[in-house]
Steps between C-alpha positions, in 0.01 A plus 500: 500500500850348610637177428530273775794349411712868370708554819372764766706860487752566772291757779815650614597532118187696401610717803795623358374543197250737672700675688749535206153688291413674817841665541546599148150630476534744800798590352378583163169662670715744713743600221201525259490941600923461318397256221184722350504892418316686723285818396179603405281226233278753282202194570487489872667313792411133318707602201833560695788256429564320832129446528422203317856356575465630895146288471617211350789447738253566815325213369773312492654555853148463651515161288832374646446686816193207500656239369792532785220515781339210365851281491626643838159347678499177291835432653393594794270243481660243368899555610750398210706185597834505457508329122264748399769762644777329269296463186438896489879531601580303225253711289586848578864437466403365121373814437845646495626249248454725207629768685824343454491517116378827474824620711697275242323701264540857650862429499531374141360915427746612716815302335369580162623927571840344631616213294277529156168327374665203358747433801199493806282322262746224460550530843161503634350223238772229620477648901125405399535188373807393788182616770254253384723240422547487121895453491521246265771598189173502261339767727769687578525498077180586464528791734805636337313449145162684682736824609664490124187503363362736723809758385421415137124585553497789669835645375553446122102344438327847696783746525432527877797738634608506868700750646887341538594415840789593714676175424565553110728809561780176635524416128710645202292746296398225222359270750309763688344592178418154370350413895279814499381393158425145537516444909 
């Protein structure tokens, strides 16, 4: 039972959501003979390893397959108007919002080979706090003190060792040894 007054899901939406499943269904569904070991089960042909998977994810593109069918002749129907257009726009495109921190992320793994753990988290923690608008002096602080402790943690508190990065060999010998130590 729905509530009357919880606002009605965006059709066009629920479309690309389907056809988002749908793709990535077929896809795992045709690559399912490269993902499982083939050869003979010793129980019979219902003890093989892409059966149960190979069953499963029939199921599940017959599902979507369905669902897609069923949304492609509601709007068929019942056209979208052109709000109902902009509101999935709108949608969909916030769907790629945390894409945009997990790039931030991805390249906070990269820096951390090339510059040194405590250097890209410093980095990365105040680029973090500068994209969502914390720049206040007792953020920025804060940040600073959260990549400190984050070194003293993981470095002296766990003795977590990471290889040293290009960048150290630009320093005298002493403070290449005391960054791969403690950086």
């Amino acid at each position: 039972m729905t509530d009357p007054d919880e606002p009605q899901a965006n059709r066009l939406e629920s479309m690309a959501l389907a056809l988002i499943f749908a793709a990535v269904s077929v896809l795992l569904l045709a690559l399912i003979g490269v993902a499982t070991r083939t050869g003979q089960a010793s129980g019979g042909w219902w003890t093989r390893p892409a059966f149960a998977p190979g069953v499963a994810l029939a199921v599940l593109v017959a599902a979507n397959l369905i669902t897609i069918w069923r949304d492609f002749a509601d709007l068929r129907a019942n056209p979208a108007k052109a709000e109902e257009w902009a509101e999935a726009r709108v949608k969909v495109l916030g769907w790629l919002r945390p894409a945009e921190f997990l790039a931030y992320y991805a390249i906070y793994i990269y820096a951390i080979q090339h510059l040194g753990y405590f250097p890209s988290t410093l980095i990365f923690v105040l680029g973090m706090l500068w994209r969502v608008g914390l720049t206040a002096s007792r953020w920025i602080w804060a940040g600073i003190g959260l990549s400190v402790f984050m070194i003293a943690v993981f470095r002296a508190g766990l003795g977590v060792w990471m290889p040293a990065p290009e960048f150290y060999d630009l320093f005298p010998d002493a403070i290449r040894l005391a960054l791969m130590r403690w950086f």
